[in-house]
N, C-alpha and C positions, 0 to 999 in steps of 0.2 A: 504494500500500500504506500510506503514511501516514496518509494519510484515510480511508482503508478506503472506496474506491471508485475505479469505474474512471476513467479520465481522460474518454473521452465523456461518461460521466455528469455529472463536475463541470461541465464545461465547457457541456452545459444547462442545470446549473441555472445557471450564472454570469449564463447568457445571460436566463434567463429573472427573476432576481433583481435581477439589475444597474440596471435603472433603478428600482426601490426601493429601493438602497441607495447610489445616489450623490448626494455632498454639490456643492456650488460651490463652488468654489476660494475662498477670498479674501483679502485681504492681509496677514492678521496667519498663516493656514497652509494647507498644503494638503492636503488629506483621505486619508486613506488608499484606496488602490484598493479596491471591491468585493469582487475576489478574495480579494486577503491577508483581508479580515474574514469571508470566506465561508469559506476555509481554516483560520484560527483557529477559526471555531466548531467545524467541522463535525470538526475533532481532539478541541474539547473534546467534543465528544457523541461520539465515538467510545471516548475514552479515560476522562473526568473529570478531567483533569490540573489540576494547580491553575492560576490565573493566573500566579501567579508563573513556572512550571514553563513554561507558555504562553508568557510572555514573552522566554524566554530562546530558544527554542525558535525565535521567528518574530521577534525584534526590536523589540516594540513592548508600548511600558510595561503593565503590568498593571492600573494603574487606567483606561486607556483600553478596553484589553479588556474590563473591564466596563461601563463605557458603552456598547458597542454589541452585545455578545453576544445581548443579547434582541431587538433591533430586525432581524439579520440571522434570528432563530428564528422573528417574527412576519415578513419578507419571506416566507419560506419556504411559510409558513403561508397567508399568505397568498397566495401562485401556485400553491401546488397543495391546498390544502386542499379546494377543492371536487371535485377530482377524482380524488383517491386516499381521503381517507378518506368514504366515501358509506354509509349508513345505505337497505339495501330500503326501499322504501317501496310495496311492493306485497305482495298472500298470496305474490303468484309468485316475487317475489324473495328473502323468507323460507322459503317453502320450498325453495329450490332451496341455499340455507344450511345449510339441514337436513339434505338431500339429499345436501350433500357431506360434512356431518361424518360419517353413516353409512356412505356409502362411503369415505372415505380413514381415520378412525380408528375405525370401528365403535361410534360413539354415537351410539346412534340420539336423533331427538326435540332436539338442541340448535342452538341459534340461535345460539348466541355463546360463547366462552370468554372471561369476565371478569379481570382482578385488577388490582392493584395496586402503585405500585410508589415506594419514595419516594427524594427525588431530593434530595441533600444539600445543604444551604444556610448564610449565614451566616447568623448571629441576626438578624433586623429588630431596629431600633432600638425599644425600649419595648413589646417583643412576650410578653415574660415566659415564660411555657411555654408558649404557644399554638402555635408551630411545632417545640417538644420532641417527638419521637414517643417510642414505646415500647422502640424499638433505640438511644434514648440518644444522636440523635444532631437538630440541625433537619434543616427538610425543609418541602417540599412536596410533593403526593401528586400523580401519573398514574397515574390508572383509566383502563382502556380493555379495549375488547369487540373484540376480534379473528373473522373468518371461521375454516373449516377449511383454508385456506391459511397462516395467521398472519398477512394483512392486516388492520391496524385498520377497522375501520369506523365508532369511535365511540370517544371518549378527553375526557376532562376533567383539566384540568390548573390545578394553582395551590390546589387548597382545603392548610391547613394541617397538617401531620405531625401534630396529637395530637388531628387523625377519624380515626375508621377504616374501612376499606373501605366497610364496607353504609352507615355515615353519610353518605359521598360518594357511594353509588348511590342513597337514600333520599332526596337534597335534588337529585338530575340528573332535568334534561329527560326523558332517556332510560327511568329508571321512571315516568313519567305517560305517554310513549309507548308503551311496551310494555303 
């Protein structure tokens, strides 16, 4: 319940993450386990809690936390990226997209439900307003195109809080694709 998932579940990913995220012991320290950094993140993407907050939480400094927060987010991403978030790539697959948005919410005709979503950050250094969005706060944006399940199948992550939605669908792969 703390990580807002079940125990088998983590325990695959661990399995499946763990050798992209372990370090080599060596004589000046010794690395933190896998899990603990897989359990730290996966609280902070559940919750947003701050580092600080995190720290206290699980035992281990806050600026370490953030040294490895993103590299335990791109493991992730990287073991199951190709197989959960997957983009049709046939008429048949597309329709059958469409297919289900009509039957399970009666919209007929759509491929995907789009938006947006921005994700709090500190200031980059020498970034000025370029990561200031419009809710007054930094950020980075996650767009992403979800099925009529609410599985992603297509998500862009990283352009700066002060684009806006259609800016970061207007410069993605995904509209030359479509």
């Amino acid at each position: 319940n703390f990580l807002r998932m079940e125990p088998a579940m983590f325990h695959e990913l661990l399995q499946r993450v763990s050798p992209r995220l372990t370090k080599a012991v060596t004589n000046f320290r010794r690395p933190l386990e896998p899990g603990l950094k897989l359990a730290i993140t996966l609280r902070f993407l559940a919750t947003g809690n701050s580092y600080r907050s995190l720290a206290y939480s699980f035992r281990v400094p806050h600026n370490t936390i953030s040294t490895f927060l993103a590299d335990v987010c791109e493991a992730i991403i990287g073991e199951y990226g190709a197989e959960v978030v997957t983009l049709p790539d046939t008429e048949e697959g597309w329709l059958e997209v469409s297919n289900n948005f009509g039957t399970r919410w009666y919209f007929h005709n759509a491929i995907g439900a789009i938006d947006g979503k921005h994700i709090a950050i500190k200031a980059p250094s020498n970034s000025g307003s370029l990561y200031h969005n419009y809710k007054g706060f930094f950020s980075i944006i996650l767009l992403g195109v979800v099925d009529a399940d609410c599985k992603f199948m297509w998500a862009d992550v990283g352009t700066n809080g002060s684009t806006s939605d259609c800016a970061v669908f207007n410069q993605s792969a995904l509209r030359t694709a479509l």
